[in-house]
KELOGU-98631 format. One record per residue: residue number from 1; y, x, z of N, C-alpha, C in turn. Coordinates in nm, 3 decimals, m for minus. Each point is the difference from the previous one (the first is absolute). Last residue first. Layout:
num->NUM	n.y->Y	n.x->X	n.z->Z	ca.y->Y	ca.x->X	ca.z->Z	c.y->Y	c.x->X	c.z->Z
...
This chain:
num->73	n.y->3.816	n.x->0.259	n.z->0.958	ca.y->0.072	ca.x->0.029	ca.z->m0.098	c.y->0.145	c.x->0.023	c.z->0.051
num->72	n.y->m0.504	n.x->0.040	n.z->0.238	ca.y->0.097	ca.x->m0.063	ca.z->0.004	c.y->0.094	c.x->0.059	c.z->m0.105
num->71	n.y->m0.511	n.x->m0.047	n.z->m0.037	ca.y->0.095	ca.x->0.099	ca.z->0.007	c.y->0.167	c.x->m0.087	c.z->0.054
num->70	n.y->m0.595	n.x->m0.053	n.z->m0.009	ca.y->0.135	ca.x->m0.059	ca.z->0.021	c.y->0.097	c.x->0.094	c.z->m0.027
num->69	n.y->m0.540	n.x->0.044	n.z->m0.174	ca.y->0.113	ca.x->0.054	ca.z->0.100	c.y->0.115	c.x->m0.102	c.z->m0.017
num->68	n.y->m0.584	n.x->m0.008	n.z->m0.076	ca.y->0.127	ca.x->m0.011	ca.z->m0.044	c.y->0.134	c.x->0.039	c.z->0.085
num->67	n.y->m0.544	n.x->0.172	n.z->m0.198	ca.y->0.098	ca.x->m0.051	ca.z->0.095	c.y->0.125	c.x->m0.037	c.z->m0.023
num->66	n.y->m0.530	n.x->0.155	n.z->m0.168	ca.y->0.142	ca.x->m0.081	ca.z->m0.045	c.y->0.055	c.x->m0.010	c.z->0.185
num->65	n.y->m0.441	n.x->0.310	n.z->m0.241	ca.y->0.085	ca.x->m0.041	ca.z->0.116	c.y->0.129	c.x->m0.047	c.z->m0.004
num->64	n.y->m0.471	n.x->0.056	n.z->m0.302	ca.y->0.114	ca.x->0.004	ca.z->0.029	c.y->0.071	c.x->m0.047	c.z->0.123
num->63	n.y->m0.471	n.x->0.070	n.z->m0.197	ca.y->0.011	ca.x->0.087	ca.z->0.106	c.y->0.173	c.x->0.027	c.z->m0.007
num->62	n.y->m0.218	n.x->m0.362	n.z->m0.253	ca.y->m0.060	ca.x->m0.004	ca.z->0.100	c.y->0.049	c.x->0.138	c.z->0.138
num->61	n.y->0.115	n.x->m0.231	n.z->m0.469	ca.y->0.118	ca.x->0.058	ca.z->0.093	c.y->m0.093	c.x->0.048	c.z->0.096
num->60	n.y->m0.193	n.x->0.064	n.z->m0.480	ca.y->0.049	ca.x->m0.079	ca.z->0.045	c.y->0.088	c.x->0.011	c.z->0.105
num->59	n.y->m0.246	n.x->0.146	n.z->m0.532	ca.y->0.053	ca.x->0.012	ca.z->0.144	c.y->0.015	c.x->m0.113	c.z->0.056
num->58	n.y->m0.347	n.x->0.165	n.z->m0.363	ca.y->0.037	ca.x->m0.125	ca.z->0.055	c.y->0.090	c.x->0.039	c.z->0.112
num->57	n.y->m0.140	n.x->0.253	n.z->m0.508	ca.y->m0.017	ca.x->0.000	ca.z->0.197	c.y->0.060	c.x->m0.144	c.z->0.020
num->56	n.y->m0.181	n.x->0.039	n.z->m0.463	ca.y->0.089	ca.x->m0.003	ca.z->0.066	c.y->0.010	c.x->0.060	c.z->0.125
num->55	n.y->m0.263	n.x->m0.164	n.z->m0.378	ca.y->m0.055	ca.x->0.086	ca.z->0.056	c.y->0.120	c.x->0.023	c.z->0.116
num->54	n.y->m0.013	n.x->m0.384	n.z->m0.296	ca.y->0.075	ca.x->0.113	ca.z->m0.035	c.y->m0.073	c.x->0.127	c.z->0.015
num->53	n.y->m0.100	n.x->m0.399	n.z->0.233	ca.y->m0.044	ca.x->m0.008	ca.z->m0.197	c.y->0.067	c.x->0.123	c.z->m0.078
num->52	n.y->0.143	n.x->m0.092	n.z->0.444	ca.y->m0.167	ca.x->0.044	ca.z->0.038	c.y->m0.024	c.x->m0.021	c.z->m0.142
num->51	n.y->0.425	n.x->m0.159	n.z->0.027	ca.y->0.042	ca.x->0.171	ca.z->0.010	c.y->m0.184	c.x->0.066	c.z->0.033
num->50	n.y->0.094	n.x->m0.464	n.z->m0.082	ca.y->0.033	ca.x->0.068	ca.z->m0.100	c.y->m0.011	c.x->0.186	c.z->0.022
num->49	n.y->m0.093	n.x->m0.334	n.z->0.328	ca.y->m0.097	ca.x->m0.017	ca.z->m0.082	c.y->0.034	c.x->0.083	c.z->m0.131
num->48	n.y->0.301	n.x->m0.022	n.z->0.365	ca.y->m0.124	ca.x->0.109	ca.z->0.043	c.y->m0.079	c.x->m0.022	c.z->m0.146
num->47	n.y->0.343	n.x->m0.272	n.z->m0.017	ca.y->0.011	ca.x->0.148	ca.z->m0.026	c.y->m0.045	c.x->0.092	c.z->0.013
num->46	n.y->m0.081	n.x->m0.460	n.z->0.112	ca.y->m0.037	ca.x->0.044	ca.z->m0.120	c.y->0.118	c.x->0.115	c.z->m0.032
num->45	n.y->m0.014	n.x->m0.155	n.z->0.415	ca.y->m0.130	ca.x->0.006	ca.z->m0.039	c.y->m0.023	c.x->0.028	c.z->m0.155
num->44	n.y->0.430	n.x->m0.046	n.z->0.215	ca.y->m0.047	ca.x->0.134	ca.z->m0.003	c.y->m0.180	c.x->0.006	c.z->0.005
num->43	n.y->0.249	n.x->m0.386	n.z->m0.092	ca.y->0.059	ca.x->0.072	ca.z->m0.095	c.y->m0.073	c.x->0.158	c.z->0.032
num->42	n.y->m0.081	n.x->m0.368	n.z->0.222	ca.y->m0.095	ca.x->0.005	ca.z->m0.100	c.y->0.074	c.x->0.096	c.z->m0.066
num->41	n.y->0.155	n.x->m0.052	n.z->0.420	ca.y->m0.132	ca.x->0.052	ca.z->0.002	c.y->m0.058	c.x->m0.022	c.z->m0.096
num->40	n.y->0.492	n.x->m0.147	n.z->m0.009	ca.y->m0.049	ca.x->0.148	ca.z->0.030	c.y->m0.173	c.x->0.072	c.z->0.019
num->39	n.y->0.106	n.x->m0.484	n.z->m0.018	ca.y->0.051	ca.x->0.111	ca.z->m0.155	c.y->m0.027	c.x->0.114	c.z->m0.001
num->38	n.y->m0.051	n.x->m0.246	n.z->0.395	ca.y->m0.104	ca.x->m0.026	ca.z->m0.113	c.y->0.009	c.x->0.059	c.z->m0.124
num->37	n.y->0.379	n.x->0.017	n.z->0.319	ca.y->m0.106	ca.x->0.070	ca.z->0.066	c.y->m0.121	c.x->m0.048	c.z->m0.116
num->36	n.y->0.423	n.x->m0.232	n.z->m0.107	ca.y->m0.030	ca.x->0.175	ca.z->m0.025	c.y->m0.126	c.x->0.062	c.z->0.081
num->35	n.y->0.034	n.x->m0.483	n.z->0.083	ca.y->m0.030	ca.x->0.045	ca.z->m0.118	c.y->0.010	c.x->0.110	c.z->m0.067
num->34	n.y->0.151	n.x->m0.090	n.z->0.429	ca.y->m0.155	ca.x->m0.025	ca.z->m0.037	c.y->m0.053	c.x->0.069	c.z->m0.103
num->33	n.y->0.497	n.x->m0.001	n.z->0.093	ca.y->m0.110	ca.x->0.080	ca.z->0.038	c.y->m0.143	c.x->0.011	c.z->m0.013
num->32	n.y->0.225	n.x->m0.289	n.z->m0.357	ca.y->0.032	ca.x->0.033	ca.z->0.154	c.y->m0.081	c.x->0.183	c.z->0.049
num->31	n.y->0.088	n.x->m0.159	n.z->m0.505	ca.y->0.075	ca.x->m0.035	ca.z->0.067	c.y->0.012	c.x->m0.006	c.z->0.105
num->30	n.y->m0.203	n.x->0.439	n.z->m0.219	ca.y->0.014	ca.x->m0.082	ca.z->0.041	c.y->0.096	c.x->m0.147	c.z->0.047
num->29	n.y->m0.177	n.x->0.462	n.z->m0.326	ca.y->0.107	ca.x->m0.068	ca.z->0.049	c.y->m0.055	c.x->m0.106	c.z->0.046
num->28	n.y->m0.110	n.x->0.522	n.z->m0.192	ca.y->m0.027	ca.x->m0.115	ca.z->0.034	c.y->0.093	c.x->m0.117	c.z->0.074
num->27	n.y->m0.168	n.x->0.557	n.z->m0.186	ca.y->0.083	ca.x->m0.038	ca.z->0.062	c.y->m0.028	c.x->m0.151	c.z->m0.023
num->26	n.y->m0.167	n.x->0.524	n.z->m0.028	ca.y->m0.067	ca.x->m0.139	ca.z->0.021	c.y->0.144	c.x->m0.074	c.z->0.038
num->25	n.y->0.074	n.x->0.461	n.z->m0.147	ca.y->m0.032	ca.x->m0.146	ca.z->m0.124	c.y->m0.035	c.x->m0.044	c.z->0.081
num->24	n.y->m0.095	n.x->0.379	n.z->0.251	ca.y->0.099	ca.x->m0.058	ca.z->m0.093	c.y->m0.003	c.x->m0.057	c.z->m0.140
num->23	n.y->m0.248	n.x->0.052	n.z->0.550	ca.y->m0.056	ca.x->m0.005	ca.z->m0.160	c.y->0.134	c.x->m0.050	c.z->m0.062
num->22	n.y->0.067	n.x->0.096	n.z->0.438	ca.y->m0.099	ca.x->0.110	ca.z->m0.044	c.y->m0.108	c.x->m0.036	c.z->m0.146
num->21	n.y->0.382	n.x->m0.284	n.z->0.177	ca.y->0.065	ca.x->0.155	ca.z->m0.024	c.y->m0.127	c.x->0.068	c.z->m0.041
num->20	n.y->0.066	n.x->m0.525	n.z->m0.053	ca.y->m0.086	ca.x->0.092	ca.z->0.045	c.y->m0.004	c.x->0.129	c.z->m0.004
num->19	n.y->0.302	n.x->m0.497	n.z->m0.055	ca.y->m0.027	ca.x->0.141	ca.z->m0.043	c.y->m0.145	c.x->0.090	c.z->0.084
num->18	n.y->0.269	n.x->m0.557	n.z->m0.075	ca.y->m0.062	ca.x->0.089	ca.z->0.073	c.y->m0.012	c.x->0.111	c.z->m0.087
num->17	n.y->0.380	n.x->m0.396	n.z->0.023	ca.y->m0.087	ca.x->0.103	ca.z->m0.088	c.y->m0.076	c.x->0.070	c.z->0.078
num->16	n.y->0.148	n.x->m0.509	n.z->0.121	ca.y->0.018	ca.x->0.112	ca.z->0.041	c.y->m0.082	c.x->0.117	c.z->m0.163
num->15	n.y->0.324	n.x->m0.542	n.z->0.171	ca.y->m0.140	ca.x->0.057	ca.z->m0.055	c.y->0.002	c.x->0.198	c.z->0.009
num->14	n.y->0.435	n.x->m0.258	n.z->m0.149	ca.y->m0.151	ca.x->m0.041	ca.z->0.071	c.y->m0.050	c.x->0.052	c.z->m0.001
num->13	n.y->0.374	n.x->0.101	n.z->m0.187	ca.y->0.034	ca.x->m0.174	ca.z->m0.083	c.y->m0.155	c.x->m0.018	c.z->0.114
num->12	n.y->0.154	n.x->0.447	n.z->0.066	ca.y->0.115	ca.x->m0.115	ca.z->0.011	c.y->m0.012	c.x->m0.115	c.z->m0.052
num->11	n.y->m0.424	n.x->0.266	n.z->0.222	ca.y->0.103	ca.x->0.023	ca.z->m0.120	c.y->0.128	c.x->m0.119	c.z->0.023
num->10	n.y->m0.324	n.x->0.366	n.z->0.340	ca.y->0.043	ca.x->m0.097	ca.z->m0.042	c.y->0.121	c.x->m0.029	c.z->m0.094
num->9	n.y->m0.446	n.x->0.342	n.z->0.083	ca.y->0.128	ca.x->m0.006	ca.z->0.020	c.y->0.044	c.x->m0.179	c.z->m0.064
num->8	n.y->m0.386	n.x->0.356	n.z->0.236	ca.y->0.035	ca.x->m0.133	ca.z->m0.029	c.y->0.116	c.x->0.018	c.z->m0.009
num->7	n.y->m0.393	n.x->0.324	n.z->m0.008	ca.y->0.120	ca.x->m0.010	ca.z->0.007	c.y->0.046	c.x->m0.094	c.z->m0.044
num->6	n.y->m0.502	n.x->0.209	n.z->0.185	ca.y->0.050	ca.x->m0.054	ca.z->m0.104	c.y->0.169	c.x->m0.015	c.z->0.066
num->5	n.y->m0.486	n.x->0.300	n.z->0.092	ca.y->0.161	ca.x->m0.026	ca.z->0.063	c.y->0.032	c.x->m0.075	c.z->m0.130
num->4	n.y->m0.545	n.x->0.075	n.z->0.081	ca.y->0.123	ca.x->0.062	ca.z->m0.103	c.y->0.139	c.x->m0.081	c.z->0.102
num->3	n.y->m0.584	n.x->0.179	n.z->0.084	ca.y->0.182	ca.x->m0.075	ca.z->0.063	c.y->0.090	c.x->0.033	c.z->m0.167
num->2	n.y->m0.534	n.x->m0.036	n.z->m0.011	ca.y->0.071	ca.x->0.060	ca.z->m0.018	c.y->0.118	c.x->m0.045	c.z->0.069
num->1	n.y->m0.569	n.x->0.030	n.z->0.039	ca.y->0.117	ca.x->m0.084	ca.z->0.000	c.y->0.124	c.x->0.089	c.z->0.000
């Protein structure tokens, strides 16, 4: 089993673009959250599928360490 980190961003007419930093190109859109989270797991299911037909390596986030910082401005 693989972790991947996905990136939700929200758009101005709705709805969200997801991204997947550690596979570029996977990208995908959801109108809710919901519905980006489903997007997001088929979109990066068939990128594995493309990139294992390839011969490909398969990365992923599993040994990434995200954190986030506040900064006062």
């Amino acid at each position: 089993m693989k972790t991947y980190r996905i990136l939700l961003q929200p758009e101005p007419e709705g709805g969200f673009t997801v991204t997947v930093p550690s596979l570029p190109g996977c990208i995908t859109y959801g109108e809710t959250l919901e519905e980006a989270h489903a997007m997001a797991r088929e979109a990066i299911e068939l990128c594995i599928e493309v990139m294992q037909e390839q011969g490909m390596e398969i990365p992923d986030d599993s040994r990434i360490l995200e954190y986030s910082l506040t900064i006062a401005a």
